[in-house]
C-alpha positions in Angstrom: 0.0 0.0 0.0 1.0 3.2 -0.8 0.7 6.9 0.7 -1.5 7.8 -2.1 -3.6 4.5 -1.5 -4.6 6.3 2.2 -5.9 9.7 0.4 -2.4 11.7 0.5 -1.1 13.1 -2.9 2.3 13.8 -2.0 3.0 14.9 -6.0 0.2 17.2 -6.2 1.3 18.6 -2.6 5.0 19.3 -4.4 3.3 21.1 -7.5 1.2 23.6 -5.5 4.2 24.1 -3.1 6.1 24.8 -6.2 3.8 27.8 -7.3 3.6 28.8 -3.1 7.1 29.7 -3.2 7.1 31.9 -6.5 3.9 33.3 -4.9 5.4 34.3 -1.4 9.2 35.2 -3.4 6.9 38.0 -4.7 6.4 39.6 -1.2 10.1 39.6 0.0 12.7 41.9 0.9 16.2 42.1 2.3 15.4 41.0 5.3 14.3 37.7 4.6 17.2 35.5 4.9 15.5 32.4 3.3 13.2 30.5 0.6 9.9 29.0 2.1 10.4 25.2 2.3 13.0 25.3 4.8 11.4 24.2 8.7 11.2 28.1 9.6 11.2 31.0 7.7 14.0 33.3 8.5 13.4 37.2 8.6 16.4 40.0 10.3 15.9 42.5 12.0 18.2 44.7 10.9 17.4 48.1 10.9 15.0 48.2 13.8 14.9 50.8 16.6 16.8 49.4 20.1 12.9 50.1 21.4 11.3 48.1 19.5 8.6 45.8 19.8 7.3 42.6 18.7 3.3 42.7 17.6 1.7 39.4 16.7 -1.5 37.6 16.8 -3.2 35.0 15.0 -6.6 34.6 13.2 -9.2 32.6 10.9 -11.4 33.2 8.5 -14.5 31.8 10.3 -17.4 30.1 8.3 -16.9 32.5 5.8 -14.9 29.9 4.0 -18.9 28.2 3.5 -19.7 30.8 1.1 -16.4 30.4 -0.6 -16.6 26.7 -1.0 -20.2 27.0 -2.7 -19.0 29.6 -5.0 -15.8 28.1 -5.9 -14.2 31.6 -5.3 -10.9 31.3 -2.9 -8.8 34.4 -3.5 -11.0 36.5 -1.4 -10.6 34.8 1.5 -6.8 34.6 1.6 -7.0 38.7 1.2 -9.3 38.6 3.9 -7.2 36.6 6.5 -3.7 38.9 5.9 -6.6 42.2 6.2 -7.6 40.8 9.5 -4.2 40.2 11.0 -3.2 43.7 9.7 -5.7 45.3 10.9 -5.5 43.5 15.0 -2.1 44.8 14.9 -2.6 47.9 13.8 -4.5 48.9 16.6 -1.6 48.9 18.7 0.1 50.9 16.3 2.1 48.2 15.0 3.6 48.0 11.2 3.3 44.8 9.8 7.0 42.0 8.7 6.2 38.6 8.6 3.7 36.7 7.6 2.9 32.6 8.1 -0.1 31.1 6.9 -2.2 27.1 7.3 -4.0 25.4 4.9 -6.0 22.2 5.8 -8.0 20.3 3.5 -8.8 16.5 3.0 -8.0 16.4 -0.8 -5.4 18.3 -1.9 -6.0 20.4 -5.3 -3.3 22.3 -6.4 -5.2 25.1 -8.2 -7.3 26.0 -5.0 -4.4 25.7 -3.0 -2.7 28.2 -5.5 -5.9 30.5 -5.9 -6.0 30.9 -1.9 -2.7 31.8 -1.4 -2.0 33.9 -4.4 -4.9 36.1 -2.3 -2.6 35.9 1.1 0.4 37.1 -1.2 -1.1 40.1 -2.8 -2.4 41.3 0.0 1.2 40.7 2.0 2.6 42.9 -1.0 0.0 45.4 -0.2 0.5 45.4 3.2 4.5 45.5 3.1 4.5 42.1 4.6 6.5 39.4 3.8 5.1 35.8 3.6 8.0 33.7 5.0 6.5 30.1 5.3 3.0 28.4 6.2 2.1 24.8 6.2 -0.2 22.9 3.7 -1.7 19.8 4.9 -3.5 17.1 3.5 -5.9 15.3 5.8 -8.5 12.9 4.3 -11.0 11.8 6.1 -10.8 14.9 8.4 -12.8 17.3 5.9 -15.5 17.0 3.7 -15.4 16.9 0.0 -14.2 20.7 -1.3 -13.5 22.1 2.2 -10.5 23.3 3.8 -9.6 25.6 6.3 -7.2 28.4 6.8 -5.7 30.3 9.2 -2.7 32.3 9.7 -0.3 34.7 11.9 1.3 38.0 11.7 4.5 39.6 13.1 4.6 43.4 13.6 6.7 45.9 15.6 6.4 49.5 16.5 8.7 51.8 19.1 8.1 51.0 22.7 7.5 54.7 23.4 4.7 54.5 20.5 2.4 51.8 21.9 -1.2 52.2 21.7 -2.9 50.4 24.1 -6.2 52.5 25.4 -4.0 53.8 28.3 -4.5 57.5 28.0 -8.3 57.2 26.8 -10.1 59.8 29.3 -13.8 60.9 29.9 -14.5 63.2 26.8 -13.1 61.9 24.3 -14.4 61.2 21.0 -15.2 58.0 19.2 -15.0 57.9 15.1 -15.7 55.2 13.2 -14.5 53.9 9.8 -16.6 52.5 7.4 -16.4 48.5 7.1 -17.3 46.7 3.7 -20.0 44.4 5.0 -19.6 41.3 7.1 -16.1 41.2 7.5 -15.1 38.2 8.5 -17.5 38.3 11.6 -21.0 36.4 12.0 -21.3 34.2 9.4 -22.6 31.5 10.8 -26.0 33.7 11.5 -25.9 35.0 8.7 -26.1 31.7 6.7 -28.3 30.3 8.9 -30.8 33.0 8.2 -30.5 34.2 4.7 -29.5 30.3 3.4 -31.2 28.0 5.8 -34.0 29.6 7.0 -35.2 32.2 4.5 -34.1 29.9 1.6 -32.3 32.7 -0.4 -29.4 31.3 -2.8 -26.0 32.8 -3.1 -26.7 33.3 -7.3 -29.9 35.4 -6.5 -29.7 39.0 -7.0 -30.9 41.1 -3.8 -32.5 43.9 -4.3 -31.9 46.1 -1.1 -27.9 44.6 -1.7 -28.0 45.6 -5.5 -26.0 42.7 -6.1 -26.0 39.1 -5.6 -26.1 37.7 -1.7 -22.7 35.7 -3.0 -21.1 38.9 -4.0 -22.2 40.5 -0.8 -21.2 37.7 1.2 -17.5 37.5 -0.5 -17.3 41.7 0.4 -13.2 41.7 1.6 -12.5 42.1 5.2 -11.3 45.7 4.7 -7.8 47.0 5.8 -6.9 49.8 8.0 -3.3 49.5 8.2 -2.5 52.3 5.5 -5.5 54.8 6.9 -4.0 54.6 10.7 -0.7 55.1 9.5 -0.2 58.9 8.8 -2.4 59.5 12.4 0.2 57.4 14.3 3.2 60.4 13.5 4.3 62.6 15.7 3.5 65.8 13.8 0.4 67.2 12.3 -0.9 70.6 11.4 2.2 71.9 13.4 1.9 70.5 16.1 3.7 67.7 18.6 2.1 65.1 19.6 4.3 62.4 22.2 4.4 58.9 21.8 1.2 58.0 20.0 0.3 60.7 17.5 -3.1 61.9 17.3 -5.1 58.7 18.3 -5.5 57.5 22.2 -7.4 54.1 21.0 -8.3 51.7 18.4 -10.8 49.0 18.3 -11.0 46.4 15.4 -14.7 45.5 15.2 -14.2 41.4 15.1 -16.1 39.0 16.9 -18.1 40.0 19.8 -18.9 42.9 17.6 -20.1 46.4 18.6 -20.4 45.3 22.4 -17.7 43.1 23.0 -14.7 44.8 21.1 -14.1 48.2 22.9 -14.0 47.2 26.4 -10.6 44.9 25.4 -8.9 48.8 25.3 -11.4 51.2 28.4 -8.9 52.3 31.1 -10.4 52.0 34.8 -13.3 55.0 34.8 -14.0 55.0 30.7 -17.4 53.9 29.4 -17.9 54.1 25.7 -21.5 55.7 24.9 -22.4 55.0 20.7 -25.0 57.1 19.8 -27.2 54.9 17.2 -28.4 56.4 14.2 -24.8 58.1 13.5 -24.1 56.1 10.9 -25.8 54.2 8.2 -25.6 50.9 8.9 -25.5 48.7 5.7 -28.5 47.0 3.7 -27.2 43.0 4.3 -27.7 43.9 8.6 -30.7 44.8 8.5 -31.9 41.9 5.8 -30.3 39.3 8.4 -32.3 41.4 11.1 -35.7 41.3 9.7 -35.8 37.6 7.8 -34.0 36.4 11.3 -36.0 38.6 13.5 -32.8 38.7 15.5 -33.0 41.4 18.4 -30.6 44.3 18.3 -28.6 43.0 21.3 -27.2 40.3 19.3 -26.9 42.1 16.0 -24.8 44.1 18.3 -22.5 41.7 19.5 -22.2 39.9 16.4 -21.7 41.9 13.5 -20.1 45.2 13.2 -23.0 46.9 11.3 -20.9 49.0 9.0 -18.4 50.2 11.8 -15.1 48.4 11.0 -12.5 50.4 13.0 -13.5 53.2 15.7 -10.7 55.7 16.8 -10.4 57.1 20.2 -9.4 61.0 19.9 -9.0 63.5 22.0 -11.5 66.6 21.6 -8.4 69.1 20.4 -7.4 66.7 18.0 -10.6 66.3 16.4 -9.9 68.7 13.7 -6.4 67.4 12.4 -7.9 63.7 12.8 -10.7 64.6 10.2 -8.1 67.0 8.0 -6.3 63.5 7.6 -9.3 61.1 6.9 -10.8 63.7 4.4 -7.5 64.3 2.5 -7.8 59.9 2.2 -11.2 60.5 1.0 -12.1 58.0 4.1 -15.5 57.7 5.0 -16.2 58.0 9.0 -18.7 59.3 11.1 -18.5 60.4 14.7 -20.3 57.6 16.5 -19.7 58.5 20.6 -18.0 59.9 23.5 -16.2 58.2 26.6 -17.8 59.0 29.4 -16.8 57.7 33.3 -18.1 54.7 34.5 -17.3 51.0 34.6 -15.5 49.9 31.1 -18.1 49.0 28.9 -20.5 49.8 25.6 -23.7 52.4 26.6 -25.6 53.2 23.6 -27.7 56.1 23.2 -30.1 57.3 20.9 
């Protein structure tokens, strides 16, 4: 009996991680010291500040994948797993180096293989991120026909002087928020259950209040943040000095546990965050999955990011020079709330 007798095509594994390393060669620079295949990917740090810091974390993309599997679409979804990362590090002001991603499937096909991680390399290459290594494993038995999942982690830094970590957040400031494009990668599995289980919809059928079909709307990429935050993170704007961490005091990446769960992870002792609904509009596809689901606005709130995907904590005097930068990036926000004293937490208010 052979390998391939048990379900594992060790030759189509080599052809796809043929392609993976001309992929990932794409994203690197000096500072990767070798070719992926080796049992770690090597990256320097040459060139670093003496303060610096090491940023990582590690995601998924969630049942998403479902939607990608019955469309036989898998670019997207790589994109959206390097936005994600990018975008948890971010928030702590951290600029993105390496990146590592996992594939599992039961039966490898090189083309899909190829298809998802040409998505994690382009967005690396946007993102200034090398892709140093992964893993690509074949399990049969363990997945069903056409599935896979896929994971990955990111390595960042930023100066130890320049962390953002909700520290100096204080009664009065102010709360924007950036606009997200759709679900993210956040509350899927309501979302199919209640627009492809229970109200029957199909992912072909065009929506009228989405203006596209609920496939397309589904697939929307997991925006990235990375290059708005950036210019507010310096030390200088309009002429003035700002120490350590720019012009923003907090940042809050609306993932799982949406609205309601995400900003407490970065209230000081004595900050409440008060949104004020109705500041923003939230998209079309949350309030389809709220009316066909009849799901109660607590836990549209703590699923899904309803059309927030980023909020910014800024002080009052900066308000200005925050909204000079956003408008000149022709970013669309809204100004969603105020911190307030009390017990760390989510308030909203009408």
């Amino acid at each position: 009996m052979r390998y391939s007798d048990a379900g594992v095509n060790i030759d189509a594994a080599q052809r796809a991680k043929q392609r993976i390393k001309q992929l990932a060669r794409r994203t690197f620079n000096p500072r990767v010291l070798r070719e992926v295949g080796a049992f770690g990917g090597f990256f320097a740090l040459d060139g670093l500040p003496r303060d610096a810091v090491l940023v990582s974390s590690v995601d998924g993309v969630g049942t998403k994948l479902k939607i990608a599997f019955a469309m036989g679409r898998h670019s997207t979804v790589g994109a959206d797993l390097v936005h994600h990362c990018v975008n948890d590090i971010a928030v702590h002001g951290a600029a993105p180096l390496f990146f590592l991603d996992y594939l599992a499937t039961g039966r490898l096909e090189p083309e899909v293989v190829v298809e998802i991680v040409a998505g994690v390399a382009d967005a690396c290459r946007e993102n200034g991120c090398a892709l140093v290594g992964g893993e690509t494993a074949e399990m049969p038995g363990f997945y069903a026909a056409g599935e896979y999942d896929l994971a990955g982690s990111i390595v960042g830094w930023v100066r130890r002087s320049r962390i953002i970590d909700g520290s100096r957040i204080e009664p009065g400031d102010v709360v924007l928020g950036l606009a997200s494009e759709g679900l993210h990668t956040n509350g899927y599995s309501l979302a199919r259950k209640v627009l492809l289980e229970d109200a029957g919809l199909k992912l072909n059928q065009t929506v009228p209040e989405l203006g596209r079909t609920l496939g397309d709307e589904l697939l929307a990429p997991h925006r990235c943040y990375g290059r708005v935050i950036k210019p507010l993170l310096e030390n200088r704007h309009g002429g003035k000095s700002r120490a350590r961490t720019g012009l923003l005091k907090g940042l809050v990446h609306i993932t799982g546990g949406g609205l309601t769960e995400n900003p407490p992870r970065i209230l000081p002792a004595g900050c409440r965050m008060e949104i004020r609904l109705g500041s923003w509009p939230v998209p079309p596809v949350f309030e389809l999955i709220a009316r066909l689901g009849r799901v109660p606005e607590e836990d549209m709130r703590r699923t899904f990011n309803l059309g927030i995907g980023m909020m910014l904590v800024v002080s009052e005097r900066d308000l200005d020079a925050v909204t000079l930068v956003l408008r000149r990036q022709r970013e669309l926000f809204w100004s969603i709330g105020r911190i307030a004293p009390g017990r760390p937490g989510v308030k909203y208010t009408s």
